[in-house]
N, C-alpha and C positions, 0 to 999 in steps of 0.2 A: 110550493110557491111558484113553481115556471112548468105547471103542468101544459099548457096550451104552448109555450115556446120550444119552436126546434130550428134545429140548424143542421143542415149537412156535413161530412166528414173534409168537404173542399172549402167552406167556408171556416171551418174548423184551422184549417190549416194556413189561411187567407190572416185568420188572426193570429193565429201564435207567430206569424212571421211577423206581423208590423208589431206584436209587443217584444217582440226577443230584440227587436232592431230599436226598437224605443228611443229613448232620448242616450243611448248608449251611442249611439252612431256619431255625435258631436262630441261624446265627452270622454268617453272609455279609452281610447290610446293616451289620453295622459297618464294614469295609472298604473299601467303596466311597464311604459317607458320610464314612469317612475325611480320605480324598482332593479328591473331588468333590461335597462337602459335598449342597446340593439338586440337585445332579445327579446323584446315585448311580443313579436310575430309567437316566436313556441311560446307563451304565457297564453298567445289568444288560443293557439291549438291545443293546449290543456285544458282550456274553461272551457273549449267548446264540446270536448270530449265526456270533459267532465258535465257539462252540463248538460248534456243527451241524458246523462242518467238521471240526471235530477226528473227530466222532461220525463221519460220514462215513468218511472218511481211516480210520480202525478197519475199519467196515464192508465196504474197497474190500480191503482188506489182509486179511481174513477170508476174503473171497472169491477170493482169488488161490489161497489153500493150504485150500482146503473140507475135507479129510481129516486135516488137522495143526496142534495149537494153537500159541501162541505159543513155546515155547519149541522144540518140534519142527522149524520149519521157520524157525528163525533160525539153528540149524546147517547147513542146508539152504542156508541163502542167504549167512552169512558163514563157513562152513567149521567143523570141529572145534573150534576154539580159538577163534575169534571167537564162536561161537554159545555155547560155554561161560564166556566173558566177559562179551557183555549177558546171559546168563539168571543169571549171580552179580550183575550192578547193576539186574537186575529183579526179583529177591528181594530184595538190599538194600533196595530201593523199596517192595515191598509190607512187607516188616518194620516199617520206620519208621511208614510209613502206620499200619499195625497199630497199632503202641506207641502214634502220635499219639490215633487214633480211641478205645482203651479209655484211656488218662490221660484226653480230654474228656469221656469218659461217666463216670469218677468224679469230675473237679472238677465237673460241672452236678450229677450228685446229692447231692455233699455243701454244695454251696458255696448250692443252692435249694430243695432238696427235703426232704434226712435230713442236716441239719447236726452230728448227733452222731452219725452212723455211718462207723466208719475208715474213709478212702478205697479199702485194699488190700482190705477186703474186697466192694464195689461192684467194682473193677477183678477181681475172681477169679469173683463170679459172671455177670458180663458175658464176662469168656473162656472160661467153663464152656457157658453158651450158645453162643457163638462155635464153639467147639472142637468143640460137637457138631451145631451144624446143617452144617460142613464136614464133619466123617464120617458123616453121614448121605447127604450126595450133595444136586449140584447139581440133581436132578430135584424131590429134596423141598425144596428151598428155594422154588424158583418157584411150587411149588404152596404153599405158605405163604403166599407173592407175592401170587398170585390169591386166599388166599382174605382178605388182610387190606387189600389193595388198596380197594375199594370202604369200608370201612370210614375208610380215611383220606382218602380224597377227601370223603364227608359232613363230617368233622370238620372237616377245612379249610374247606367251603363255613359250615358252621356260627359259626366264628369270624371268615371273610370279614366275612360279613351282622352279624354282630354290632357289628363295627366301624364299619360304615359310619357312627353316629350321633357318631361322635368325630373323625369328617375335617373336618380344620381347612387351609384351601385357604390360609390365610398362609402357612404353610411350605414352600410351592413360588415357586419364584422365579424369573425371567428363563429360561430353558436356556442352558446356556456362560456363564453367570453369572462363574464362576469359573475360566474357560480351558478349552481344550481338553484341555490336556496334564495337570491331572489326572485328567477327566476317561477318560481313556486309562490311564491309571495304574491310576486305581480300577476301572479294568474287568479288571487282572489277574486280580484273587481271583476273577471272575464267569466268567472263561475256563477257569482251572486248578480250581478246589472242586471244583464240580459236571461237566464235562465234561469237562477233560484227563484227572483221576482215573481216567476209565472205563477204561482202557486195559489194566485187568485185565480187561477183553470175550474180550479175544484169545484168554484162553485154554478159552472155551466155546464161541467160535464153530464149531466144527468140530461141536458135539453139535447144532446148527440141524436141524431136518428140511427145511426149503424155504432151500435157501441165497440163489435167486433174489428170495425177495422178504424179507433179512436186512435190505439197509442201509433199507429202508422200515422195516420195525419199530425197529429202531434209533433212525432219526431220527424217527420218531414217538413214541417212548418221552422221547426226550432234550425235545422241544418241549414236549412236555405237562409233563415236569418243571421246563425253564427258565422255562415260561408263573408255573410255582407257585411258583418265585423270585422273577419279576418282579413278581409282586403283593404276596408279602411287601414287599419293598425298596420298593415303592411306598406301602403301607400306613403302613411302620417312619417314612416319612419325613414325610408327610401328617398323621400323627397324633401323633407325638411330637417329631418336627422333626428334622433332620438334625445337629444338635449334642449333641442328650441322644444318638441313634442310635450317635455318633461312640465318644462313652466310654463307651458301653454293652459286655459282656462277650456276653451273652446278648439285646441289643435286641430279639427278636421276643417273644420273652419278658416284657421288658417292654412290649411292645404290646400283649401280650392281658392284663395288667393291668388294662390302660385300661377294658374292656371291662363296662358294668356298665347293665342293663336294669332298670327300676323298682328294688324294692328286695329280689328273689328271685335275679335272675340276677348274681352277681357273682363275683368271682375264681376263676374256669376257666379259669387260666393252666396247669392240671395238664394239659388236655386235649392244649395244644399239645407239652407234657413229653413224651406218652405219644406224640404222634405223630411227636416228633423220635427217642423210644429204637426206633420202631419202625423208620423208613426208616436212621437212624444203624446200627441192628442188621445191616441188608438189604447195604450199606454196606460194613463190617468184615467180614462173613462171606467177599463176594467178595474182600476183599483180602487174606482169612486162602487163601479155596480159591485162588486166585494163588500164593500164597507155599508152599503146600503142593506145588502141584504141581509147581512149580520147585523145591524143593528135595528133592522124589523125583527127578527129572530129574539135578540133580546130581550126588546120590549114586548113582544109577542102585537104588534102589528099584522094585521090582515093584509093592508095593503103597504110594501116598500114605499114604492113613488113617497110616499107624507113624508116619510124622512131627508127627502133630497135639500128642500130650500132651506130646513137648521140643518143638515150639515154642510150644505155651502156659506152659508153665513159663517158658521163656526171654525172653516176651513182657512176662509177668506184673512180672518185675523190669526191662527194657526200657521201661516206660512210665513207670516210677517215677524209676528213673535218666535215662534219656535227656531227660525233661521236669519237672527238679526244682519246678516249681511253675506257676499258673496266667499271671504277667507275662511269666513266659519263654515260656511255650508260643505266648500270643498274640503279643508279638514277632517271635519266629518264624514262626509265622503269616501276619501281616501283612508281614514286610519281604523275606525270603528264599525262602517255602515257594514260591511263586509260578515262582521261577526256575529253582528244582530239580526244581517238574511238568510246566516246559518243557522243561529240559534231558532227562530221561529219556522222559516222555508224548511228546514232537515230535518228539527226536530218533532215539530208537532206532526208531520204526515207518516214519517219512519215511523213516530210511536204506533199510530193509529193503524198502519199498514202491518205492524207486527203483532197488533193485538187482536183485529180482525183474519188475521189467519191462524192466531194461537185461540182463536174461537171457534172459525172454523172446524180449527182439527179437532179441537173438542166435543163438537157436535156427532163429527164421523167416528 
């Protein structure tokens, strides 16, 4: 299916950074502060740890089947019917993701940005984008990648330094202050956001040109992104304390509030706006080209592209229904979403990673 498309091992890694960083970069220290109130920082350094290996674990499984994306070579490994079973609960997967990602990107702009513009129409023209940088192809995306990449790293370092004059070192407190075991807790969301998510990888990995040196770009993409968590979460907590952090919707957001230099530089909270619609966008794209391609696969479509305009149609009211409002969404979020990016992200690639090498060996 993406014989003619390739991408380099630097573009490779151009993207795993803007999805690792995704729309986690606004919402992810609430979660963690949740839990492990001023320990939410070691929560981030556990997910990030841990979620190298997840990043990995992709990596290693990419390189098994180098000529075959993910759905290709799950037939391959669990037969006819099992391989047409995880690839209908790996489209389910990427659908919801979908619904979730375009409902968040219209409660943040209506609920901070364009409080009198209806929700449906932010959600239509965010999957008008969506819908056409997937039929555009995975080659113009990454170069989109590369070219807005460098652009949002300034803006981060920008808002970093800015903050520095509002660090207030009272709100860090003892480590494990508050036990281990939330702190373990609160490092779910830090494991599954930004890293389990990725697992819509699988199905580009085959377009790699150096397969040998994929799980390095990989995991250099994901560190450089977890590194850009961890200083939020650090920042969120430092600065505004780990209890406003807790019942915050959008906490990074209201961290760049804070941010205010003599009496010219002040409320350049948009910047950070523009830089979460940007990696949020990088995001939803992949998990729309996931869901595209598995459900050409399905129905046995020659060409993906035909499926883009029903499943944006489908999607469009899917976000609306599925997540009647913003208390639900986050609920959700925080208590459950967590279990169901390990059940499907851990579960179905472990299987398939264990049973293509207990074939393997069989072979030898």
């Amino acid at each position: 299916m993406q014989s003619q498309v390739k991408i380099n091992n630097r573009q490779l890694t151009v993207l795993v950074t803007l999805y690792v960083i995704g729309d986690s970069i606004l919402v992810l220290p609430s979660f963690p502060a949740m839990y492990a109130q001023e320990d939410a920082w070691i929560s981030g350094l556990i997910g990030l740890s841990v979620g190298l290996l997840f990043i990995y674990l992709f990596a290693r499984l990419g390189k098994l089947h180098p000529e075959l994306n993910l759905y290709e070579y799950s037939s391959r490994v669990l037969g006819k019917w099992g391989g047409r079973a995880a690839a209908l609960l790996l489209c389910f997967y990427f659908f919801i993701m979908v619904s979730a990602q375009v409902r968040e990107m219209g409660d943040f702009m209506t609920t901070q940005i364009m409080p009198l513009t209806p929700i449906q129409s932010i959600q239509l023209l965010f999957l008008f984008i969506v819908v056409l940088g997937a039929r555009l192809g995975i080659e113009t995306l990454v170069r989109t990648g590369e070219l807005l990449f460098p652009h949002f790293f300034l803006l981060f370092c920008l808002l970093a330094v800015c903050l520095l004059p509002e660090i207030d070192l009272q709100n860090v407190m003892i480590p494990f202050s508050s036990g281990v075991k939330p702190v373990l807790y609160g490092s779910l969301t830090a494991i599954t956001f930004p890293f389990a998510e990725a697992v819509c990888f699988l199905v580009i990995l085959s377009s790699v040109n150096k397969k040998e040196q994929m799980h390095r770009s990989m995991l250099m993409g994901a560190l450089i992104g977890g590194i850009v968590l961890e200083i939020v979460i650090v920042l969120t907590i430092v600065v505004i304390g780990a209890p406003v952090a807790a019942n915050q919707i959008y906490p990074a957001y209201s961290l760049a509030k804070k941010i205010g230099i003599g009496n010219f530089l002040e409320r350049i909270e948009v910047i950070l706006g523009v830089m979460w619609i940007i990696t949020t966008y990088f995001k939803t794209v992949m998990n729309f080209y996931a869901l595209m391609l598995g459900t050409a696969y399905l129905t046995r479509m020659s060409e993906p592209k035909l499926t883009t305009l029903p499943l944006g149609m489908i999607l469009l009211v899917s976000s609306i229904v599925a997540f009647p409002n913003i208390s639900y969404f986050n609920n959700l979020a925080g208590s459950y979403w967590p279990f169901f990016d390990f059940t499907v992200c851990l579960g179905i690639p472990l299987g398939l990673y264990a049973l293509t090498l207990f074939r393997f060996k069989k072979k030898a």
